[in-house]
C-alpha positions in Angstrom: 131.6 -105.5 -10.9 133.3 -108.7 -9.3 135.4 -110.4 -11.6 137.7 -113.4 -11.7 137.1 -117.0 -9.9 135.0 -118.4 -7.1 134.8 -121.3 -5.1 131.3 -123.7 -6.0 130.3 -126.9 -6.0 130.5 -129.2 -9.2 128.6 -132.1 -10.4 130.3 -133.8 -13.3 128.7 -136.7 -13.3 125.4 -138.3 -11.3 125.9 -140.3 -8.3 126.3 -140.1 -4.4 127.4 -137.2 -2.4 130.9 -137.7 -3.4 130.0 -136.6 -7.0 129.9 -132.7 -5.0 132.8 -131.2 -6.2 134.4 -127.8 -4.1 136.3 -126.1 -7.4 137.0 -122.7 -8.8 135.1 -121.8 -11.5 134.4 -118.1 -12.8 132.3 -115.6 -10.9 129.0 -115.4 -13.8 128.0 -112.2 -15.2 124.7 -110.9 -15.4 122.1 -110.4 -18.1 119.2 -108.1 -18.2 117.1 -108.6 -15.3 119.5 -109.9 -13.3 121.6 -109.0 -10.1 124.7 -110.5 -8.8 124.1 -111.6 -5.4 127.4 -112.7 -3.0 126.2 -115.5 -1.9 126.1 -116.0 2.3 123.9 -119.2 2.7 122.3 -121.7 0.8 119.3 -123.6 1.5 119.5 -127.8 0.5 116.2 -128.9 -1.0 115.3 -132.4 -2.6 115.5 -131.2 -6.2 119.3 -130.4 -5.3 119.9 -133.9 -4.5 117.4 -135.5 -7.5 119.6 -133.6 -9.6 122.8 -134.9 -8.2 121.5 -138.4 -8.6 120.3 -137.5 -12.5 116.6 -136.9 -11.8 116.0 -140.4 -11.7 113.4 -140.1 -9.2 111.3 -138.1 -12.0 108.9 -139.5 -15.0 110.5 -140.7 -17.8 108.9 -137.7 -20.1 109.3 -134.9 -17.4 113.4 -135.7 -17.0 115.2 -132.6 -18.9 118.1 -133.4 -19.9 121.7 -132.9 -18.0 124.7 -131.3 -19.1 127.9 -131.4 -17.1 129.5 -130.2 -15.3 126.8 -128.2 -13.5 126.5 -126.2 -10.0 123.0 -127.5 -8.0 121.0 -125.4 -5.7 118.2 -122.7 -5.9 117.7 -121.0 -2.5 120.0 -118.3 -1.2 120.1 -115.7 0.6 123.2 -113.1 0.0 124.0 -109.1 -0.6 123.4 -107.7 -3.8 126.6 -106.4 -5.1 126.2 -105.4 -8.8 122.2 -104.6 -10.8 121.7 -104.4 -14.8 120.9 -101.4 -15.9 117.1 -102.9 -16.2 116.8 -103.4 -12.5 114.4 -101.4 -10.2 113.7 -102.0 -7.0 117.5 -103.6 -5.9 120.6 -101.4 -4.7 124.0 -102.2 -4.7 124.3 -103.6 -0.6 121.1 -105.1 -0.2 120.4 -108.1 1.8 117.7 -110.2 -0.3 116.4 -114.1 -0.4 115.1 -116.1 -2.7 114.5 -119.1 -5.2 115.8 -119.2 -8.5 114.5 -119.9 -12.1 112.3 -122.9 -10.2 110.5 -125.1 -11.7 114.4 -126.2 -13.3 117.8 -127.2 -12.3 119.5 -123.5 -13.7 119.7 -121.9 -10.1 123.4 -122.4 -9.4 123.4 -121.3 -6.0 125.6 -123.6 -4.8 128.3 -121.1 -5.0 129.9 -117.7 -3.9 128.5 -115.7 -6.3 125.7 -116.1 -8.4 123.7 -114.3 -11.3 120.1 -113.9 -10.1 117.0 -113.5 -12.0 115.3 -109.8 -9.7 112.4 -111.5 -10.4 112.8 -114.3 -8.3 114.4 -112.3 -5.3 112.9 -110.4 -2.5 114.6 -108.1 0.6 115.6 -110.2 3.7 113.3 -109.9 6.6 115.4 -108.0 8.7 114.7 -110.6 11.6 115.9 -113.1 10.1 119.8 -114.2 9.5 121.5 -115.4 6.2 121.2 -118.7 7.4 117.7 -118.7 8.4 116.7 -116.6 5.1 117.8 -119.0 2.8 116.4 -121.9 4.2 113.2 -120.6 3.6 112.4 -120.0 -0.1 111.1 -123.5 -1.8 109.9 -125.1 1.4 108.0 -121.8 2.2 106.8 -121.1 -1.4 105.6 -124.7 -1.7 103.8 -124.1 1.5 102.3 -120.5 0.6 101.6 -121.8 -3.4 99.8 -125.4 -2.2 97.4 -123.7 1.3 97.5 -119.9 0.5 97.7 -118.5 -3.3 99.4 -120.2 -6.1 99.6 -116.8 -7.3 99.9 -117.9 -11.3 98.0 -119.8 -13.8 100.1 -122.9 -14.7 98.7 -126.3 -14.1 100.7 -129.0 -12.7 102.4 -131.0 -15.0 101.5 -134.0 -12.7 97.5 -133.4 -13.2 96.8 -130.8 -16.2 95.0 -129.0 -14.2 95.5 -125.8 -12.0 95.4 -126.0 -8.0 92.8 -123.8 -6.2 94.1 -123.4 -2.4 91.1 -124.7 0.1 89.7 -122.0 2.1 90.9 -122.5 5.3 88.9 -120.7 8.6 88.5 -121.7 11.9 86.2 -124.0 11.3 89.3 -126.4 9.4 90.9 -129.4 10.4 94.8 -130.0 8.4 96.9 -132.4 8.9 100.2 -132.4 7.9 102.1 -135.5 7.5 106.1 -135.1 7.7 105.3 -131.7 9.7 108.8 -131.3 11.0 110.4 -131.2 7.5 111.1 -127.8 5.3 107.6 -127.4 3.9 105.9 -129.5 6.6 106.8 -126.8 9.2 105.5 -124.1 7.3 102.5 -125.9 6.4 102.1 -126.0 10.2 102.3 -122.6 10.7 100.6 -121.3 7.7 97.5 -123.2 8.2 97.4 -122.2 12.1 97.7 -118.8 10.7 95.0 -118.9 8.8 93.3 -120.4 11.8 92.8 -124.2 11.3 92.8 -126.9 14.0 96.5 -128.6 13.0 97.3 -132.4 13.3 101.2 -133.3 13.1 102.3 -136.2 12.2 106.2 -136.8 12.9 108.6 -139.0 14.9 108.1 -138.2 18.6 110.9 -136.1 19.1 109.8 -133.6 17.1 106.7 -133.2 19.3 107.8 -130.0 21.0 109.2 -128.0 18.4 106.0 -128.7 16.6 103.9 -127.6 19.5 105.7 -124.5 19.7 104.9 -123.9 15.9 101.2 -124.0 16.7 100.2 -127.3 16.2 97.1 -128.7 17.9 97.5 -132.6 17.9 100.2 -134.6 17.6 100.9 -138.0 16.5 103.7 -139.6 16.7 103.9 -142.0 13.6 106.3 -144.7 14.8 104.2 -145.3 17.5 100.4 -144.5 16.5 99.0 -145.2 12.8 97.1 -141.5 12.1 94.5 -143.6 10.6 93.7 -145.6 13.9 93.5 -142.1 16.1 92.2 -139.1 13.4 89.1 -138.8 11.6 86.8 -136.0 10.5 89.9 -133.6 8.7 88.9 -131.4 6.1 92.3 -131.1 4.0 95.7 -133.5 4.1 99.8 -131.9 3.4 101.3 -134.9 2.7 105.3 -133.8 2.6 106.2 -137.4 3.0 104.8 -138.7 -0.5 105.2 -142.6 -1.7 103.6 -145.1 -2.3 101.7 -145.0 1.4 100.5 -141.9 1.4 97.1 -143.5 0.5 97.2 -144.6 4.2 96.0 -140.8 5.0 92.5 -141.2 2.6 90.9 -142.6 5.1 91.3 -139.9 7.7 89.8 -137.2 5.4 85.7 -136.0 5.7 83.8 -136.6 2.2 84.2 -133.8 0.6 88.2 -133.2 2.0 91.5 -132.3 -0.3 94.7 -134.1 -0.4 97.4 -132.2 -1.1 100.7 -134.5 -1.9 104.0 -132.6 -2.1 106.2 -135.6 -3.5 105.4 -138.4 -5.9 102.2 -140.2 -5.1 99.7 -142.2 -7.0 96.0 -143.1 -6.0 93.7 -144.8 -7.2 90.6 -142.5 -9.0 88.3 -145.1 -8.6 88.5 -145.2 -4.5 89.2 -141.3 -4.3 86.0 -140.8 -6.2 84.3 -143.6 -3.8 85.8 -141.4 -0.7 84.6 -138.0 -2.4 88.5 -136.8 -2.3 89.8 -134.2 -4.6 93.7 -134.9 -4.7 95.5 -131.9 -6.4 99.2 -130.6 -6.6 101.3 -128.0 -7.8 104.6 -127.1 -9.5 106.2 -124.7 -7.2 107.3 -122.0 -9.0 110.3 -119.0 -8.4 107.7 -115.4 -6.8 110.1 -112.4 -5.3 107.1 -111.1 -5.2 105.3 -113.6 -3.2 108.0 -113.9 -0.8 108.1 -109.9 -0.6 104.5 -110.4 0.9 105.0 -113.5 2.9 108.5 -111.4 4.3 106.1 -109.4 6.8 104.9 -112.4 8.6 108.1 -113.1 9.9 108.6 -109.5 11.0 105.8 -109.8 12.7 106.9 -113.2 14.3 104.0 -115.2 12.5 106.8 -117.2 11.1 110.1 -119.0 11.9 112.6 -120.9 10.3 113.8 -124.2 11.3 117.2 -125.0 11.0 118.6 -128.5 11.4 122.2 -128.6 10.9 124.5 -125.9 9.0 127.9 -127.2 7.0 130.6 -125.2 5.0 130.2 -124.6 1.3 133.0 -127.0 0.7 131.2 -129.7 3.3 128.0 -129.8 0.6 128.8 -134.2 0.7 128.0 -133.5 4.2 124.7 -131.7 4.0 123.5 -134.1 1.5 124.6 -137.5 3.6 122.9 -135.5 6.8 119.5 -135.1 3.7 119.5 -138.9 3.2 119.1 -139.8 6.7 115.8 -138.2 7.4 114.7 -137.1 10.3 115.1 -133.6 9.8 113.5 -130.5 11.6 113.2 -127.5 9.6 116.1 -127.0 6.8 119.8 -128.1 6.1 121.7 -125.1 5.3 125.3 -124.3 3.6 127.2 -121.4 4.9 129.4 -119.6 1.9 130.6 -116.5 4.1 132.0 -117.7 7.8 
């Protein structure tokens, strides 16, 4: 068992990148159920950077509250190196991925070691790298849970009621708004999987990495309003959010789903005019989900997209990079050079 201290990032208090502190701290032990995983990457998510600014981006009544000093992040990918007794299914030496005890802020990946709930882990594709790996788990599950199966029974905080994935078949027209981002690249690829005919909607120069993902149709949205130039699609992934993504109503049949992935209001009254069902989820921590979803990028279904990687220690960095948009695919830390 590894004992002693490691390096992590601290938040003592909210603010701007600055508040992410490179410390030593001990190396957590492990509880039933639990594995401790040596950390090799970490994927940077928006939660991560809500939390560093104090959640203020939340509702009022769905804020939890904070104690400091805490260590942000939930996606890794790492090597197992010690199991509880409890544990089946995880050696000692094995390369696994995942998202941690998510919906929450209790991941602590952000870190060289960290005490892992088996549950929410999975074995690495063997295709992909560390880096790659652990910029997958929330994008990818939010993805997976929102167009695919939301493989549990909780309903979204944000509605009250449980999401129920469209079918999607060939016959399908998505569009994804914000298709270059974490989940927006998924999106693409999952619903081109499935078989859809795929609109993305991104800045132009993401127009050929998105091509190469699958996607059908592009539009570039500093140039071209997607409202002026699509019509007739059967469901919407907004990964954008805010307060425009009413703008994308009008490009939806009667009858067609919009799927928000960040904060977004609209108004019943013209939804129910439209005949739009708007519905969302929670994402929530699966090992086993991304066990299943592992094959598809063994089979070279799926990629990852990787933006920019920085140290541990350059986690300001990665969360200045975060705030100026723009990106394709994931911001990733690297814990082990």
């Amino acid at each position: 068992m590894v004992s002693g201290v490691m390096k992590a990032i601290q938040i003592h208090e909210a603010g701007g990148p600055e508040m992410l502190r490179y410390e030593e701290v001990p190396v957590p032990g492990i509880g039933p159920g639990e594995v401790l995983v040596r950390v090799h990457a970490v994927g940077v998510n928006p939660p991560d950077w809500y939390l560093r600014e104090g959640l203020k981006v939340m509702p009022a009544e769905l804020r939890p509250a904070l104690q400091f000093p805490l260590i942000p992040g939930t996606d890794l990918s790492g090597v197992v190196e010690a199991i509880a007794p409890d544990v089946r299914g995880f050696a000692v030496g094995d390369e696994v991925f995942g998202m941690l005890r998510f919906p929450g802020f209790d991941g602590r990946t952000y870190a060289e070691y960290v005490a892992a709930p088996a549950a929410d882990l999975a074995h690495k594709p063997t295709g992909l790298t560390h880096v790659e790996a652990a910029g997958a788990p929330m994008a990818l599950l939010t993805a997976w849970q929102y167009l695919v199966d939301l493989g549990h029974e909780v309903p979204s905080p944000f509605t009250g009621r449980v999401h129920r994935p469209v079918p999607i078949t060939p016959d399908t027209t998505v569009l994804v708004n914000g298709a270059a981002g974490g989940v927006g690249h998924f999106a693409v690829q999952l619903a081109k999987w499935k078989g859809a005919h795929v609109i993305a909607v991104a800045s132009g120069r993401h127009e050929q990495f998105l091509r190469k993902l699958g996607a059908d149709e592009f539009v570039d949205y500093t140039t071209t309003r997607a409202a002026d130039v699509v019509s007739g699609v059967d469901l919407v992934i907004d990964a954008v959010g805010g307060p425009d993504s009413a703008r994308f109503l009008t490009v939806l049949e009667r009858g067609g789903t919009m799927l928000p992935v960040f904060f977004a209001e609209y108004d019943p009254h013209e939804t129910a005019r439209l005949g739009i069902t708007v519905s969302n989820i929670q994402v929530r921590s699966d090992g086993a989900q991304l066990a299943g979803i592992g094959r598809l990028f063994d089979e070279g279904t799926l990629q990852v997209g990787v933006d920019s990687t920085y140290a541990l220690a350059e986690a300001g960095a990665a969360h200045a990079r975060a705030a100026r948009g723009h990106i394709q695919g994931k911001i990733v830390l690297t814990a082990v050079s």
